[in-house]
Structure formats: C-alpha cells, structure tokens
TORKE-856452 format. One record per residue: x, y, z of N, C-alpha, C in turn; residue in three letters. Coordinates in steps of 0.02 Angstrom, whole numbers, plus 50000, padded with zeros to 5 digits. Example, Ala and Ser with C-alpha at 12.3 -4.5 7.8 and 13.67 -1.06 7.14 Angstrom:
<atoms>
506604971650390506154977550390506604983550390ALA506424988850354506844994750357506455000250394SER
</atoms>
This chain:
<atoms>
493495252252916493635253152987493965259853001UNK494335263952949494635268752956494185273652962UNK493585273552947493145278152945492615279453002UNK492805274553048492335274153098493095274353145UNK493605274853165493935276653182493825283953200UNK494075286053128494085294953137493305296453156UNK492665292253160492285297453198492225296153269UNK492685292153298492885290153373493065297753391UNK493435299453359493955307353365493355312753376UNK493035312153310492475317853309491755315553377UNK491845310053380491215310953436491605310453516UNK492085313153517492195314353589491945318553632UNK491565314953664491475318153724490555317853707UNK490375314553662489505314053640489285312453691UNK489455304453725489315300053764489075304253820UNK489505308653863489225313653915488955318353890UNK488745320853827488275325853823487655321753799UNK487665315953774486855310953780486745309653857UNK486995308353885486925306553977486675313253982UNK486725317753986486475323854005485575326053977UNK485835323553906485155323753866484585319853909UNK484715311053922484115309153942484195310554018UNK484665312754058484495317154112483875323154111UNK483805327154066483615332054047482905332354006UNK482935323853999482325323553905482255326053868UNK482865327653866483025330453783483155324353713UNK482505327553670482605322153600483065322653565UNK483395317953546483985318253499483905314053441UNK484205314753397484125308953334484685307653282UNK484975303953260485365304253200485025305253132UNK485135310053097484975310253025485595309852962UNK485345303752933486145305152877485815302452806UNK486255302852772486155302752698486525294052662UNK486715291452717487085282952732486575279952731UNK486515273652702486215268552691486085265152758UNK485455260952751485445257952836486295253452853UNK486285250052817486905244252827487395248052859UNK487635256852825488025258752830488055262252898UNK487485266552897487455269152965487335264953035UNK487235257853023487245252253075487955254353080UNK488385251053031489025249453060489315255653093UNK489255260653061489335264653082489235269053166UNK488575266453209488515268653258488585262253291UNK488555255253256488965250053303489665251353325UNK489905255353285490755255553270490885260953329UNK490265265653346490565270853397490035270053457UNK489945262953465489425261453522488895264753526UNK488305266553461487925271953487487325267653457UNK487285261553422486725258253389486105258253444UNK486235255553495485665254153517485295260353535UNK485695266953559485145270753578484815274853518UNK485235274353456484935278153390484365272253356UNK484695265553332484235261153315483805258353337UNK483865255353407483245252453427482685258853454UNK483115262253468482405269053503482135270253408UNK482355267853381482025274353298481915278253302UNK482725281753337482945287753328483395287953279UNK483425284453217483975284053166483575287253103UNK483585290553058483295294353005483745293452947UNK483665290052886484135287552836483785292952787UNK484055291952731483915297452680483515292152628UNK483705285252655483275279652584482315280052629UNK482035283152673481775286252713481265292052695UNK481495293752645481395302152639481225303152577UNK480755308452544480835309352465481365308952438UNK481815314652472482385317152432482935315552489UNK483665314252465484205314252516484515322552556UNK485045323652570485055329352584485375331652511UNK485645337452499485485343952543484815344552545UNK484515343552513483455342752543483265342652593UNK482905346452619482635348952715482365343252709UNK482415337152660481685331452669481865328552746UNK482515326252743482825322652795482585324352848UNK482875329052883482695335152943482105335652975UNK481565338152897480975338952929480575332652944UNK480995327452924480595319552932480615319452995UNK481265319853037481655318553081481065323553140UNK481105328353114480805333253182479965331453182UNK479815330553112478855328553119478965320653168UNK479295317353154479305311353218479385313353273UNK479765314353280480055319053357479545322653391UNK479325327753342478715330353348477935327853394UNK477745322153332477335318153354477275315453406UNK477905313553428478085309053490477875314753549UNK478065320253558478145325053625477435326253617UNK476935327153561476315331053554475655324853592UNK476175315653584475695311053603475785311353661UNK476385313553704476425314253770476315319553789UNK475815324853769475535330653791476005335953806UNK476595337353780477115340153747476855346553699UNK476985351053682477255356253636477565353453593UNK477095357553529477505352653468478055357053441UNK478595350953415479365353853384479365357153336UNK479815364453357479915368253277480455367853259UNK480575368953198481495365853190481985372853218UNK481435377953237481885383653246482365381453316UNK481805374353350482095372753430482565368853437UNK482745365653352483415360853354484065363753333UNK484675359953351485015360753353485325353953319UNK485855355753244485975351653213486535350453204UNK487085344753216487725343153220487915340753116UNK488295346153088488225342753041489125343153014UNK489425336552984489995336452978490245335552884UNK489705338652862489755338652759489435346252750UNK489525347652682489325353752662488435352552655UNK488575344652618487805343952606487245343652685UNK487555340852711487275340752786487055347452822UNK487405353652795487315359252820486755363552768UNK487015360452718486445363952663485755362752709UNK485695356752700484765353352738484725354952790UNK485325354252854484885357952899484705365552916UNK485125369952851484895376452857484405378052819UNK484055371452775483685373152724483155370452776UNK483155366652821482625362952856482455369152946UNK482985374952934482695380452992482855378853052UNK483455373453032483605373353128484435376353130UNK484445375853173485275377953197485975374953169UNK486275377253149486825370953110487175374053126UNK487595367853186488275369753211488695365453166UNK489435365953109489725362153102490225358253138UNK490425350953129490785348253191491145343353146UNK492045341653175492435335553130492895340353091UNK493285335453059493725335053039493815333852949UNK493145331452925492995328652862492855334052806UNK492725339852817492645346252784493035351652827UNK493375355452804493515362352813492935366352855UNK493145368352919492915371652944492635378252922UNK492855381252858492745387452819492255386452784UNK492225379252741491635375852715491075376352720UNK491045373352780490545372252818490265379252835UNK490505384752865490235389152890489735393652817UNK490375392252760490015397752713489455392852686UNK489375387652694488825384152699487925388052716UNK488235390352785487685390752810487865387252904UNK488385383152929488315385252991488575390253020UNK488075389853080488235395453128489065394753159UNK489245391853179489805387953197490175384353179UNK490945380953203491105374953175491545372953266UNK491445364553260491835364153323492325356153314UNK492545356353334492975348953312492695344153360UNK492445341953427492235338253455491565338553496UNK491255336253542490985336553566490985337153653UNK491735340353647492035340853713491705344753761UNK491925351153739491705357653759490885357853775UNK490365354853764489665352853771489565350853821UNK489245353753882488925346553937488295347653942UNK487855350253916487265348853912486935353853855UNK486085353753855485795359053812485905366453829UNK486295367853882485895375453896486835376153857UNK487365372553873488105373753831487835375553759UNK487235370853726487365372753661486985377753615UNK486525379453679486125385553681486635392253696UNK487135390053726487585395953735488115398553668UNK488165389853654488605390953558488285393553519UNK487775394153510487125395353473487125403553461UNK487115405353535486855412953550487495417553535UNK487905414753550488535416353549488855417653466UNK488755411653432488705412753358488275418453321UNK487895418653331487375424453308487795430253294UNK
</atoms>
C-alpha cells in the first residue's frame, strides 16, 4: 500500500491532464515492466484501472518479447495505438510523436531506445539518473501539464 501511496504524490495533477487528453483525442497508454496483478492494483490504487484496463490501453512487459530496457515494450504500445488511428483513417504513429512519462532508469533506457520523447517524472530515481539516462527532462508531478501543447512546450524547451 505504501507504494501506491507514493504514486498518489507522483501522479498529481494526471487526472486533469487525461481530461484534457480525451478533450483533445489524444492517445495515451500505460507501459510498464509490472506484472498484470501488479499493475491492476496498482492503477486501482490511483483510480486509473478502468480507463488504462478496460480501454487496453495497459501494455505489460509479460506482453512483449523482451521487458524493458528493450524498445519491445514501447514499440508494442505505439504499433497498437498505431493501428487503432490508421483503422479510423488517422495518420499512422511514429514514436518520434510520443511523449513518454518514465519514473526508472530502465524505463528511460526503452523509451529512448524505442525514439520517443522521455520526460523523467517522481520521486523513485534521482532526477540526475534519469536524465543521464537519456531523458530529456525530469519533473516531479504532473502539475505543471494541462494539456499536449504544455508538453510539447517541455519537450521543445528541453532540447
């Protein structure tokens, strides 16, 4: 329970930057390297199950060839995603167009190995970590965010 606690802390302020997302239709997804059981409790624990699990928008690493740091994850995550916008006559996803919240070293490895954007975020790694990792950024919450064009601005801004 302590662990889904502290990511109460780290996802502040998600809740209004997903409201914005399906304002916007913007795809989002969770990708992690947690076991299903785990990542249930886990987004039960921060109220977020139903819109990650029942949409199958949830991406596990038992899922994937390889877990992370392996782009396997990532690029699973975006060829679905993908698929989905290209059946609704959509432009298909490049990972150059995502933007990846990642709060481990390994998490940052894959999504810079997988070509999308890796902002680091939390409290669970060193912000220094993370960056010499490979993100562009590091941010502690999800405060400062109110929609895509904010994190298009962290983005550009990082560079």
């Amino acid at each position: 329970m302590k662990k889904i606690q502290s990511k109460n802390l780290i996802c502040a302020g998600v809740d209004k930057l997903f409201e914005s997302f399906d304002r916007d239709g913007v795809l989002h997804a969770v990708v992690t390297n947690a076991p299903m059981l785990n990542a249930s409790a886990m987004l039960n624990g921060i109220r977020l199950a139903k819109r990650f699990i029942d949409s199958k928008n949830l991406f596990i690493a038992d899922e994937c060839k390889k877990p992370k740091p392996d782009p396997a994850p990532y690029n699973r995550a975006i060829a679905v995603l993908s698929d989905r916008l290209v059946a609704a006559g959509e432009a298909h996803l490049e990972p150059s167009q995502c933007a990846v919240f990642e709060d481990s070293p390994t998490g940052v490895r894959s999504g810079v190995a997988a070509k999308c954007h890796v902002i680091g975020i939390g409290t669970s790694a060193e912000p220094q970590t993370l960056l010499s990792e490979g993100a562009l950024t590091h941010i502690n919450d999800y405060l400062s965010l109110d929609d895509v064009h904010s994190i298009e601005e962290l983005i550009e801004s990082s560079r």
